[in-house]
Structures are given as structure tokens and as C-alpha cells.
C-alpha positions as CSV (number, residue, x, y, z in Angstrom):
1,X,25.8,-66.8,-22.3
2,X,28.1,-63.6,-21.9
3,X,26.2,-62.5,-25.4
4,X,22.9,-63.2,-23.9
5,X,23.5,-61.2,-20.0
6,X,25.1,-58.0,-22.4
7,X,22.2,-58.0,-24.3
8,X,20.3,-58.4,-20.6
9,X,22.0,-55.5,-19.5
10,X,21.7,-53.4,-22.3
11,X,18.2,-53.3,-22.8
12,X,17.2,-52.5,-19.3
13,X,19.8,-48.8,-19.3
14,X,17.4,-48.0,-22.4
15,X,14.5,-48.9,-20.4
16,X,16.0,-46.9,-17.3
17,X,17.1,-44.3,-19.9
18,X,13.5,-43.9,-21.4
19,X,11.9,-43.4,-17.5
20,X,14.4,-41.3,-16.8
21,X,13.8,-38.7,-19.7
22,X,9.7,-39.1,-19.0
23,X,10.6,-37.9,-15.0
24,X,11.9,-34.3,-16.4
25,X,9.0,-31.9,-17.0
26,X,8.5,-30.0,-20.6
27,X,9.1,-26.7,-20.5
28,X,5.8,-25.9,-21.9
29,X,4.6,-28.2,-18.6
30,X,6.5,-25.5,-16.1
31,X,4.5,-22.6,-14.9
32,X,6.1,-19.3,-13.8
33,X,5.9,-18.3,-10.3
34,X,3.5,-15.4,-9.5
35,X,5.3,-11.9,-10.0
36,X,6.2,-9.6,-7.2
37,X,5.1,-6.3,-6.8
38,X,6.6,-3.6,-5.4
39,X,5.0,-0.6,-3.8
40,X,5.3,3.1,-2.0
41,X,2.1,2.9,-0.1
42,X,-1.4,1.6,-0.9
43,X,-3.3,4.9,0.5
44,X,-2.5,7.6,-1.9
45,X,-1.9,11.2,-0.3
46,X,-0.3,12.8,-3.4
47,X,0.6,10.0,-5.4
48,X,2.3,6.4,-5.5
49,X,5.1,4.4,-7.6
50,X,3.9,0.9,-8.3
51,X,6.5,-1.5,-10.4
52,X,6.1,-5.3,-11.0
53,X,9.0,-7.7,-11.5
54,X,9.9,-11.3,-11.7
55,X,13.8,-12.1,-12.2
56,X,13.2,-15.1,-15.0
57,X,14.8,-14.6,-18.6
58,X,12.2,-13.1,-21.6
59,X,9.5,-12.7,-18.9
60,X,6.8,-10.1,-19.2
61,X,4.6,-9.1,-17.0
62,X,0.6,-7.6,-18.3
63,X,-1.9,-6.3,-16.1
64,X,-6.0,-5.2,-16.1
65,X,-7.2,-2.7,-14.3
66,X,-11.2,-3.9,-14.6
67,X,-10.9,-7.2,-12.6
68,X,-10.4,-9.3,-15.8
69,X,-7.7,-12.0,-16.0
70,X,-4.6,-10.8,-18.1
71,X,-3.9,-12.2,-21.2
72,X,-0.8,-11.6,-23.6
73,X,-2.8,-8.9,-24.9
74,X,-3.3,-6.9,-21.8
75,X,-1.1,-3.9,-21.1
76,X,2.7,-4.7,-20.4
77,X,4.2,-2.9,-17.3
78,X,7.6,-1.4,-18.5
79,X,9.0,0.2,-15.2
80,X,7.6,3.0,-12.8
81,X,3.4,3.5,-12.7
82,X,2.9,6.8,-11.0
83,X,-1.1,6.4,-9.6
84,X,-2.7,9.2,-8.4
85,X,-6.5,7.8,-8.3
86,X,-7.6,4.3,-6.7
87,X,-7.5,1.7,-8.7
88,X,-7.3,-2.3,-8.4
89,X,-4.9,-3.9,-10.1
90,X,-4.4,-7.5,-11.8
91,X,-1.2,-9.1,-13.0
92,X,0.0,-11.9,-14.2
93,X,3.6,-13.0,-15.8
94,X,4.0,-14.2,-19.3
95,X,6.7,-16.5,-20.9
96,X,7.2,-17.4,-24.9
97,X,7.4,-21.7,-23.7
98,X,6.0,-21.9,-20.2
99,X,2.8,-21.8,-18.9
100,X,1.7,-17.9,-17.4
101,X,1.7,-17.4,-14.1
102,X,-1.6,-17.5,-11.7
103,X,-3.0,-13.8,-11.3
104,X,-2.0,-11.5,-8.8
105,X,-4.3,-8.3,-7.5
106,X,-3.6,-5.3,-5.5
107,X,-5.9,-2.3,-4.7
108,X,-5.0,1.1,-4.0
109,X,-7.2,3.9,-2.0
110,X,-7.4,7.1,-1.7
111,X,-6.0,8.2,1.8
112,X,-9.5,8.9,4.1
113,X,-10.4,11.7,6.8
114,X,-8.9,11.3,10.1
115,X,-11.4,10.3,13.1
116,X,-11.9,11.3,16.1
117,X,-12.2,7.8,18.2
118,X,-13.3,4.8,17.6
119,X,-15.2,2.6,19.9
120,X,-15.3,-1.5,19.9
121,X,-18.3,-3.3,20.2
122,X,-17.2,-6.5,19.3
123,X,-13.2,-7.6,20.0
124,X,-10.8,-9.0,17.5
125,X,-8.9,-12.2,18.3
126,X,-6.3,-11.4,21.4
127,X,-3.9,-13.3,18.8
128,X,-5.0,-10.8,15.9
129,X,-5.3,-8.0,17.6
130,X,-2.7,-5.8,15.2
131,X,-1.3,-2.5,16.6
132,X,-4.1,-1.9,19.1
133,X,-8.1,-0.4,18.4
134,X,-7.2,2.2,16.5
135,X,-5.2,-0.5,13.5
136,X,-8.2,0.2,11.1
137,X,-8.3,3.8,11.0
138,X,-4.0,4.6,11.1
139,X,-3.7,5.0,7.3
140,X,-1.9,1.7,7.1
141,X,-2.6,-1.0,4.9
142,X,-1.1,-4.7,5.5
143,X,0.5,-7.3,3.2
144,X,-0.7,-10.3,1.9
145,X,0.9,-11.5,5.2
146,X,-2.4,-12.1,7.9
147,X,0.3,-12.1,10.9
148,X,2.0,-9.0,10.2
149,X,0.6,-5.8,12.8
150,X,-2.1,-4.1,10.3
151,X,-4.5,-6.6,10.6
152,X,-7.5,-7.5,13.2
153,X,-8.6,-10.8,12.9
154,X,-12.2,-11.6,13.6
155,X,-14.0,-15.1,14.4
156,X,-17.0,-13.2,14.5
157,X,-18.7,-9.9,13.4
158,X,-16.3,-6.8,13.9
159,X,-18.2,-4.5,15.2
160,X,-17.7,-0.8,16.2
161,X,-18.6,3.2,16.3
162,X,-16.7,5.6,14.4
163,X,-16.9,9.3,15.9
164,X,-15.6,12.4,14.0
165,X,-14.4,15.8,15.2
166,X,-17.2,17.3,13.7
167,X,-19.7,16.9,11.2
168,X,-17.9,15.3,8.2
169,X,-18.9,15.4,4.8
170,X,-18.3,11.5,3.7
171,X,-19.2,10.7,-0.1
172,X,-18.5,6.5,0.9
173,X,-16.6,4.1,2.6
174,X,-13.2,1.9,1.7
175,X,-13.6,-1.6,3.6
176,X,-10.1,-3.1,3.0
177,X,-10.5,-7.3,4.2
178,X,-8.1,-10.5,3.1
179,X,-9.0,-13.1,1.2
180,X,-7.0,-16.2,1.8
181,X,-9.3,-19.7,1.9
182,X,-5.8,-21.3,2.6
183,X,-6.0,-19.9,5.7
184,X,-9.6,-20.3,6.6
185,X,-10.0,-16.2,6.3
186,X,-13.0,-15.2,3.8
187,X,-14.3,-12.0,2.8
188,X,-17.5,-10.7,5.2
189,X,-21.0,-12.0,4.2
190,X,-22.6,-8.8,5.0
191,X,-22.2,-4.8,6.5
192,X,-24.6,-3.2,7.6
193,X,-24.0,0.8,8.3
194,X,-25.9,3.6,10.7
195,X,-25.0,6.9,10.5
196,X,-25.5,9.8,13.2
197,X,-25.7,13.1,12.7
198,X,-25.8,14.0,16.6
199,X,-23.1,10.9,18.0
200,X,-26.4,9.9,19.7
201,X,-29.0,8.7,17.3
202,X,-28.5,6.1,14.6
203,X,-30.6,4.9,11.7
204,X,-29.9,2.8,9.0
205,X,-27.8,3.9,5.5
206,X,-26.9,1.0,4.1
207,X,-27.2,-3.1,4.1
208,X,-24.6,-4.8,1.5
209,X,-25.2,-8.7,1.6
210,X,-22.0,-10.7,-0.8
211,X,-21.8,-13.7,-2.1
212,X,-20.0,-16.8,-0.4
213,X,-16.5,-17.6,-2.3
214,X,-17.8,-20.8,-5.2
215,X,-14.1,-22.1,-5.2
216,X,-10.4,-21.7,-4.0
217,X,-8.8,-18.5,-5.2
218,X,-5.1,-16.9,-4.4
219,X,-4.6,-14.7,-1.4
220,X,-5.3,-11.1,-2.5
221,X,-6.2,-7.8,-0.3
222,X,-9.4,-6.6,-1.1
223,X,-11.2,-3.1,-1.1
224,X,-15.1,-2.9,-0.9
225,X,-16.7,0.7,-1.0
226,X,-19.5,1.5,0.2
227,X,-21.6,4.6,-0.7
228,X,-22.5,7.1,2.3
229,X,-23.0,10.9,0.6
230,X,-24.0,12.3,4.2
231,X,-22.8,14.6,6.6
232,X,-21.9,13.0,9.7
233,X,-20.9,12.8,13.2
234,X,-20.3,9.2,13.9
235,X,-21.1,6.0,11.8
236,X,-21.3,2.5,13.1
237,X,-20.0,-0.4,11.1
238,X,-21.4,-4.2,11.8
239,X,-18.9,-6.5,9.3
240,X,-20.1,-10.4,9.3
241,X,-18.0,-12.9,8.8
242,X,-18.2,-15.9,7.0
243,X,-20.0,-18.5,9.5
244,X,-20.0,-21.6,7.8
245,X,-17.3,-22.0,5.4
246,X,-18.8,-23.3,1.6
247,X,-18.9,-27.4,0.6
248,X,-16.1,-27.3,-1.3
249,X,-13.5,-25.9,1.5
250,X,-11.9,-28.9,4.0
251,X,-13.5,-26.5,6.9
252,X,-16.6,-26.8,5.1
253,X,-19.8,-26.2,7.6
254,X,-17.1,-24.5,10.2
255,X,-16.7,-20.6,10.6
256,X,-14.3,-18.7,8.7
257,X,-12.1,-15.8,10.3
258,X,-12.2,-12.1,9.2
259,X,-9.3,-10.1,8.9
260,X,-9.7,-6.1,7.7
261,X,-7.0,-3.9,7.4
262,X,-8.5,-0.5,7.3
263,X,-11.5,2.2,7.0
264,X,-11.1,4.4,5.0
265,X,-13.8,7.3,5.4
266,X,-13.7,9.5,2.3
């Protein structure tokens, strides 16, 4: 009887042995947290310093720089970039036995003309209502953080008149919005731009009409430009946002926010 509860015994600590071991993850089953990367400013004036990192053992980090997905073939950041023209960037963290990283993207601009004024048609959310009407046009970009004071949030069109000094000379402009479906913010579903060369009369420059997001993507700052090559004395904006979120999304049929950062004027 003693031989027969032993034996008991022993076979269920190799059964609880054997779940045990199947609980703990592969390594090859463990994928890397997204890197982190560290910038001087995302508006170049003369130039900036740009430097990726993530503190894991025998971890390198590749990027693109022409909106592909990195692969271990991409280039390898190695320290310091100094950028001194815009450019969008896309990185991703590699490992010899885990599973890479999802992507992370960051854009930098070129730092625009200053303006004159800047007059609201539509509001932003009193909650998202950043450092005041002038938060899109203070050469200041925000994080990937939608709360922090560089962003206007919109649960409608933003909407608004752009004056300058003077004529300007402006070749396009930089639309910098977040994209973060988590969140219920999208990217704008249309812009439409009117240009003046008297700060009284407008007619129409340009229509762009994008594409609703097919599926759940990662947070990431975006930079839309948008071609102008006219002397001007104001230009007004008219930025739609997304107003019924796609199938796929658990706010499906709802409206989306819009949150944009800055305009750059260049």
C-alpha cells in the first residue's frame, strides 16, 4: 500500500513538473519592447542629434528612412545621427533569439516662417486645448503623449485663418497630427486650403482627401505636407476629422478625435 501511494505521489510532481516547464515562455516566444528614442528637437533650425537605444543585452537597433518596415538588413544606428533635412524615420529593435520589436516612427521638419496671427474658426476641446490658439504655430512639436501641452484636440474639423506679416513666399505646408486608434484619435479625412493674397479674398489651392486607417497600428506622430508654391498673405486651413471610426475599431460607426501638433509654413 505505502509502495502503491509513493508511486501515487511520484507520478503527479512529474505531471506538475511537466506543466510547470510548459507555463515558461521560449525565448524565441519573447518579443523585445519597442526602442526609445531620444531627441534635440523635431523642427530643425540648424540641425538635430537623434540616438535610439534600448538597454537589453546583444540588442540592435535598424531603421528606414522610406516608410518601409526594418528588417535585420536595414541600416544599424551606432550612436549620434546629426539631421539637417526632414526626414521620417522607422525603427525597430533586433535580437539574435527573440522576436524583433514592433516598429517605431518619428518625423522631423524643417522649422517654418513665423506668422502673424492666427484666427479660430472652429474650437479645440476645452480639455485639449494645449498652450492656448497660438499651440500650432509656436515651433513646438509634442510626444507621443496626447495630454501633454502641444496638442489641440479636435471632435470636429479644426478650423482656422493663418495671417502673415506680409506677403510670404510659401513653397508647402507641414500638417503634424497623432495617430493613436487606442485612443480613439485618427489621422484627418480631408484638408482643404484657400489662400489670400489680399487677407480678404480666398479661393481654393488645394483639396487632399486620405484614406480611413484598414487596421490597428502603434501610436506614431505624423507629418503630412502639402504643396502651396504661392505668395501669400493669409491661408485658411479646414482639417476633418475622422467621423465615423472604421468596422474593425470597438468605437466603430462613432467619431474619432483629432489631435495636430503644429503648422508648419515653409
Amino acid at each position: 500500500m505505502r509502495t502503491i501511494v509513493f508511486l501515487i505521489i511520484i507520478l503527479a510532481f512529474i505531471s506538475c513538473s511537466k506543466k510547470s516547464s510548459s507555463n515558461f515562455l521560449k525565448k524565441s516566444e519573447v518579443q523585445l519592447v519597442q526602442p526609445t528614442i531620444h531627441i534635440s528637437n523635431q523642427l530643425i533650425d540648424s540641425f538635430v542629434v537623434l540616438n535610439a537605444e534600448l538597454n537589453y543585452p546583444n540588442v540592435e537597433i535598424r531603421y528606414t528612412t522610406d516608410d518601409s518596415e526594418p528588417n535585420k538588413d536595414s541600416k544599424l544606428i551606432d550612436g549620434e545621427l546629426k539631421i539637417t533635412e526632414p526626414i521620417n524615420f522607422k525603427f525597430k529593435a533586433f535580437h539574435p533569439e527573440l522576436v524583433p520589436s514592433e516598429s517605431i516612427t518619428t518625423s522631423i521638419a524643417k522649422k517654418g516662417k513665423s506668422i502673424k496671427s492666427i484666427h479660430w474658426i472652429s474650437k479645440p476641446s476645452e480639455k485639449y486645448s494645449g498652450s492656448g490658439e497660438n499651440t500650432l504655430t509656436n515651433h513646438t512639436k509634442g510626444s507621443l503623449s496626447f495630454g501633454d501641452q502641444q496638442w489641440l484636440g479636435f471632435d470636429n474639423k479644426a478650423h482656422a485663418t493663418v495671417y502673415f506679416e506680409k506677403p510670404t513666399d510659401i513653397s508647402s505646408i507641414d500638417l503634424g497630427y497623432l495617430s493613436s486608434p487606442g485612443s480613439w484619435i485618427f489621422p484627418p479625412r480631408s484638408i482643404k486650403i484657400s489662400i489670400s493674397k489680399d487677407g480678404n479674398t480666398f479661393i481654393s489651392k488645394e483639396i487632399t482627401e486620405l484614406k480611413s486607417l484598414e487596421k490597428n497600428v502603434n501610436s506614431s506622430i505624423q507629418i503630412l505636407n502639402i504643396p502651396i508654391e504661392e505668395s501669400v498673405l493669409a491661408i485658411e486651413l479646414e482639417i476633418e476629422n475622422e467621423s465615423e471610426i472604421p468596422s474593425w475599431h470597438e468605437g466603430k460607426g462613432k467619431k474619432g478625435w483629432l489631435f495636430m501638433d503644429e503648422w508648419i509654413f515653409n
